[in-house]
C-alpha positions as CSV (number, residue, x, y, z in Angstrom):
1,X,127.9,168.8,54.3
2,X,127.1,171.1,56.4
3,X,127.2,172.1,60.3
4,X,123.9,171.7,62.6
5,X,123.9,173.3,66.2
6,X,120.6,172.6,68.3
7,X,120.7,176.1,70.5
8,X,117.1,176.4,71.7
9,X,117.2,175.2,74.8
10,X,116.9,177.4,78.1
11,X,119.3,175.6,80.5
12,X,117.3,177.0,84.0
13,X,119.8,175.2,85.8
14,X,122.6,177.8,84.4
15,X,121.0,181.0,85.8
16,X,121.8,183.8,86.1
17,X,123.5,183.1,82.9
18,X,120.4,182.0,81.5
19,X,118.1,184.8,82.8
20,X,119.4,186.6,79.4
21,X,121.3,183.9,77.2
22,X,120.7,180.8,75.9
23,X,122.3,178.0,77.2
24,X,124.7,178.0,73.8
25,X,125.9,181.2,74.6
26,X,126.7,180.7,78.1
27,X,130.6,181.8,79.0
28,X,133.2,178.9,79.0
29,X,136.6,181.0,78.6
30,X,139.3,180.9,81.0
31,X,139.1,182.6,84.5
32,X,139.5,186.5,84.1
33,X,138.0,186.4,80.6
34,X,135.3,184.0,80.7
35,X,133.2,185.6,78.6
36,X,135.9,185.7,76.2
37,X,134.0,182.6,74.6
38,X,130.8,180.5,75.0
39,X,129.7,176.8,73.8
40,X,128.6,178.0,70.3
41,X,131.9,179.2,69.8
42,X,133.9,176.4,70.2
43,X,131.3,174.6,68.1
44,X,131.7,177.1,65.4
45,X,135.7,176.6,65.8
46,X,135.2,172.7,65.4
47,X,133.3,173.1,62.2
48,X,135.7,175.5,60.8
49,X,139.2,173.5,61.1
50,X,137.5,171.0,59.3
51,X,136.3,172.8,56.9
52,X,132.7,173.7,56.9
53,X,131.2,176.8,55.5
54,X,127.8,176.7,56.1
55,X,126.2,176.0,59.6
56,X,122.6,176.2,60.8
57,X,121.9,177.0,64.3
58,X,118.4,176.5,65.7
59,X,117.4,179.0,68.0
60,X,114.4,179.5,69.8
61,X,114.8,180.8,74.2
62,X,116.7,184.0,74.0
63,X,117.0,183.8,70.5
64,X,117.5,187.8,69.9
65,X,120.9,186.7,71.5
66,X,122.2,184.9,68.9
67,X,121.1,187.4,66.2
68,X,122.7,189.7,67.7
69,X,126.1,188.1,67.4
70,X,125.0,186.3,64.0
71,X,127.5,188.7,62.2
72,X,130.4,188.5,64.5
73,X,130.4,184.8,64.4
74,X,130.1,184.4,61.2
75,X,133.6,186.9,60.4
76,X,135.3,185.3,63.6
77,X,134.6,181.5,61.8
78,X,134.4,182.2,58.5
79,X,131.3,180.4,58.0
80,X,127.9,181.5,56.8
81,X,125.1,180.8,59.5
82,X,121.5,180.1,59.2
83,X,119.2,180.6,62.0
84,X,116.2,178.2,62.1
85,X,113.2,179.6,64.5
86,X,111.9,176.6,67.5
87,X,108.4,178.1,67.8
88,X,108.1,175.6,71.0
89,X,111.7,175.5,72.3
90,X,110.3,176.7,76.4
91,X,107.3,174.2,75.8
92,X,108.7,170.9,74.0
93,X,112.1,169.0,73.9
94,X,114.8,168.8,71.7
95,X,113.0,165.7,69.1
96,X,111.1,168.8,68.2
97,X,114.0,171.2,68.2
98,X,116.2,168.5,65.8
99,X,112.7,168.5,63.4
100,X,112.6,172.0,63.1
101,X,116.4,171.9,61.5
102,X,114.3,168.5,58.9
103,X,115.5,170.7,55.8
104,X,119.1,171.0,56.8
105,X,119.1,168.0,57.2
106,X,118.9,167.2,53.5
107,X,122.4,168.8,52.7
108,X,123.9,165.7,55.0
109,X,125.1,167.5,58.6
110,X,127.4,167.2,61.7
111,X,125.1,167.8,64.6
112,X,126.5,168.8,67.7
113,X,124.4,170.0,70.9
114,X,124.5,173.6,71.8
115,X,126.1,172.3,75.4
116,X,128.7,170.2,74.7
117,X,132.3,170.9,74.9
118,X,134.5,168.9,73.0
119,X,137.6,168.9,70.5
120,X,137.3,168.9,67.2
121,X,139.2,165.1,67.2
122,X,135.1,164.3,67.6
123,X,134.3,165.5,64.6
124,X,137.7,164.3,62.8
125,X,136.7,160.6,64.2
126,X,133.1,160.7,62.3
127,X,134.2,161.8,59.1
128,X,137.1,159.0,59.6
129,X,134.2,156.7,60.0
130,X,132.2,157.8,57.2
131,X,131.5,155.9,54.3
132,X,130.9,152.0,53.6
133,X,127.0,152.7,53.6
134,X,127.0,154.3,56.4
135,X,124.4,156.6,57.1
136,X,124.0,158.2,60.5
137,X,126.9,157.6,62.8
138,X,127.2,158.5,66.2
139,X,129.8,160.1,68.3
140,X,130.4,157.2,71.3
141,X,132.6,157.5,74.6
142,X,133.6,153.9,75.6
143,X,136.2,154.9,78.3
144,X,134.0,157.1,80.4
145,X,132.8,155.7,83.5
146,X,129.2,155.8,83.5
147,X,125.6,157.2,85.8
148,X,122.1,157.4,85.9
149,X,122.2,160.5,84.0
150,X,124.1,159.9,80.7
151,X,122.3,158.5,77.4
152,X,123.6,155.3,77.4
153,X,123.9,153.3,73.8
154,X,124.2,149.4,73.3
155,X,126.0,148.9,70.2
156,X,126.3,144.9,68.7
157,X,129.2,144.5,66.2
158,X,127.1,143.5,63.6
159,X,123.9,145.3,63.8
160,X,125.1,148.6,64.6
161,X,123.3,151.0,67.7
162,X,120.5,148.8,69.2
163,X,119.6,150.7,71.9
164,X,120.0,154.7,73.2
165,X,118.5,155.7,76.5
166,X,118.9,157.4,80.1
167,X,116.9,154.7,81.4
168,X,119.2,152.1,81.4
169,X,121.9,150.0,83.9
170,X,124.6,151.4,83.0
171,X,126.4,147.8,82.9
172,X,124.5,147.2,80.1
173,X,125.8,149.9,77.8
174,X,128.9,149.8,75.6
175,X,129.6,154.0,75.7
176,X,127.4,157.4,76.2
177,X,126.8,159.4,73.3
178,X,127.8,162.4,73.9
179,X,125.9,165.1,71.3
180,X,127.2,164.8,68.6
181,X,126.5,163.2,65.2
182,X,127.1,162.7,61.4
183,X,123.8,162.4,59.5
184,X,123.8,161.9,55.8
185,X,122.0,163.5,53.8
186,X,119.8,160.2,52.1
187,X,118.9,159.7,55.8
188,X,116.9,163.5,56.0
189,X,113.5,162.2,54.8
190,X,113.5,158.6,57.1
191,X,115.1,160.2,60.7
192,X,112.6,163.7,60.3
193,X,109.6,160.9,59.7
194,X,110.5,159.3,63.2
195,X,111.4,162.4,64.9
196,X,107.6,164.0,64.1
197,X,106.4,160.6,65.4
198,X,108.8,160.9,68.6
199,X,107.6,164.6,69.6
200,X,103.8,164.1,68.3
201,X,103.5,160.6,70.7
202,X,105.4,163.1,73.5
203,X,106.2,166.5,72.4
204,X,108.8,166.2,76.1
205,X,110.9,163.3,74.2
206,X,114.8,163.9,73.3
207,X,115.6,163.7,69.5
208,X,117.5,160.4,70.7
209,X,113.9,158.6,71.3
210,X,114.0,159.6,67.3
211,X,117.5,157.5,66.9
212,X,115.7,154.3,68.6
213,X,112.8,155.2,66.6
214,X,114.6,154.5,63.2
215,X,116.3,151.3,64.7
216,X,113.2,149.9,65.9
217,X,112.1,150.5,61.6
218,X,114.7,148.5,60.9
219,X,117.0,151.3,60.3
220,X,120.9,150.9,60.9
221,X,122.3,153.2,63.0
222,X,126.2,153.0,63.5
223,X,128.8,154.7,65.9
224,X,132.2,156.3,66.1
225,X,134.3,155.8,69.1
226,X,136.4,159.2,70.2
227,X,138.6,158.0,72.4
228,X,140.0,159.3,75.8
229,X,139.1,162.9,75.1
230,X,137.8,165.6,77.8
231,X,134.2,166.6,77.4
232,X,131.1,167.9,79.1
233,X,127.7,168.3,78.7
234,X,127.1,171.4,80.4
235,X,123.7,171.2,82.4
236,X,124.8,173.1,85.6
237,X,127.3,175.0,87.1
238,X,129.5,171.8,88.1
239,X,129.7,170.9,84.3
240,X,130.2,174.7,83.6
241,X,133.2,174.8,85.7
242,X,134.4,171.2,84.5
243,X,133.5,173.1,80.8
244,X,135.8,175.8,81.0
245,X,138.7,173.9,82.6
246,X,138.3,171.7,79.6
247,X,137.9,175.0,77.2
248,X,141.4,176.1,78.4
249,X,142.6,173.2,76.4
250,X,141.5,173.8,73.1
């Protein structure tokens, strides 16, 4: 198994951080040395203490960026990195981005998003659900009270994920997923076959539209709860200063 960090993506809403970075690489560390580490490195940390070696990055807006560090990051973590080329990442959305990474796939991955601060008891709490037939599992809050803006998940005890979308009450959901998944391997060839569907129907679609995509196949799709952790998905400068209060705790 291997690590997968989608890092393609611009983040506008970030600038003037984002006039020269990508959104991964935006600073999170404490104030006085916030530069001292970004969203990519936390992820890197994650996949480390748990003992990954080999992580794939996708990299497409600013992407001369992350070569540039590629080397430092990979002494700092002790992993080897791959960096996987989004020839659309300033056109399309991220159902493309996650297709682009359909080989890594293969080796069986933890995915996380390139903006989402979170311990690494996230990733502990999908391997501890791994297993049983399980085959794509889902990192869930339950606790978190929930908007308009979150992607929102149904879960039914016995059928596994049901449902995963903004665009629904948020009475209705059981938790928000919050960027972050375990994908087996065996699943590579069935989730990139709905993700090209997803982003050729609407090349603007999240790689989520891909996870309903599968369910509506038939395919079961299971989640992880992770407890009452602090997280963010970093998408402006309120979650970037939520982000690195959180950061300090890690």
């Amino acid at each position: 198994m291997i690590g997968l960090v989608l890092a393609a993506g611009a983040g506008r809403r970030l600038r003037p951080y984002t006039d020269t970075l990508p959104k991964a690489l935006v600073p999170v560390g404490p104030a006085g040395a916030e530069d001292s580490i970004t969203v990519l490195d936390l992820t890197l940390g994650n996949f480390a203490e748990i003992g990954l070696t080999e992580v794939a990055v996708i990299v497409g807006y600013r992407k001369e960026a992350v070569y540039e560090r590629k080397a430092e990051l990979e002494q700092k973590y002790g992993v080897k990195l791959t960096l996987i080329d989004n020839d659309k990442a300033e056109e399309w959305n991220n159902a493309y981005s996650l297709w682009c990474g359909r080989d890594a796939l293969k080796d069986g991955v933890i995915l996380a998003n390139g903006d989402t601060v979170h311990p690494v008891s996230v990733e502990r709490a999908l391997l501890a659900a791994r297993g049983e037939g399980k085959r794509i599992i889902l990192a869930l809050d339950t606790v978190k009270d929930l908007a308009d803006e979150e992607m929102k998940v149904v879960v039914d005890p016995e059928k596994g994920m049901t449902r995963i979308t903004k665009l629904m009450d948020p009475a209705e959901a059981t938790g928000e997923y919050i960027g972050v998944t375990l994908i087996e391997g065996d699943a590579a060839p069935e989730l990139a076959d709905a993700l090209k569907t997803v982003w050729e129907t609407d090349p603007q679609q999240f790689y989520e539209h891909g996870y309903q995509e599968l369910v509506n196949r038939g395919f079961r799709i299971d989640t992880a709860p992770i407890g009452d952790v602090q997280w963010v998905e970093i998408d402006n400068h309120a979650d970037l200063a939520r982000g690195r209060e959180i950061a300090c705790q890690y």
